[in-house]
N, C-alpha and C positions, 0 to 999 in steps of 0.2 A: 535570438535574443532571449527568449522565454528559457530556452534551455541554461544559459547561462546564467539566467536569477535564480533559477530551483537549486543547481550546481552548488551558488555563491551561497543560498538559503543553507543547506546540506552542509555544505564543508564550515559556516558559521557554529551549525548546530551542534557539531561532530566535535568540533573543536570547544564545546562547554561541555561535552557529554551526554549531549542528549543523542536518541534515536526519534528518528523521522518518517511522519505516514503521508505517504502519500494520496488524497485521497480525488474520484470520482474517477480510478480508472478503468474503460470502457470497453478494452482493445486490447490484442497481442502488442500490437506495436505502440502502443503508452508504455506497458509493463514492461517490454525491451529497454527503451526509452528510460525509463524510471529503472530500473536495475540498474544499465549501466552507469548512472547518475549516483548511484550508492545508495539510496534508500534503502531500507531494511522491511517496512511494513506496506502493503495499499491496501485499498478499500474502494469497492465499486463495483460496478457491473461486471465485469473481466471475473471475477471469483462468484459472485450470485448477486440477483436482484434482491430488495429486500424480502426480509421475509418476518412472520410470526417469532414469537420468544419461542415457541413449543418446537417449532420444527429448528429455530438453531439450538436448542438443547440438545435434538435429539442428532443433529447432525455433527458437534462436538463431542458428543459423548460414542457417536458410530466410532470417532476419530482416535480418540482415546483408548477402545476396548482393540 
């Protein structure tokens, strides 16, 4: 059921134009999840815990060089 309102949320948003984050995902199998749903963006533990402005500076900019 939950699957199916992110889905319907998604294909709503997709269909104005908008792109869509998913966010507090924790796990390979959310991020699976959430992919095959279309999402484009997430946000959570799965990618890194929070952290300081200093060290995502510096880990964006690792990203970029």
């Amino acid at each position: 059921m939950k699957k199916e309102i992110v889905k319907s949320i998604t294909n709503i948003a997709h269909s104005i134009g908008l792109k869509v984050v998913a966010e507090g995902v924790e796990d390979e199998q959310q991020f699976t999840t959430i992919h095959s749903l279309g999402l484009e963006m997430i946000q959570g533990y799965y990618l890194s815990p929070p952290l300081p402005v200093d060290e995502v500076e510096a880990k964006v900019l690792a990203v970029k060089a």
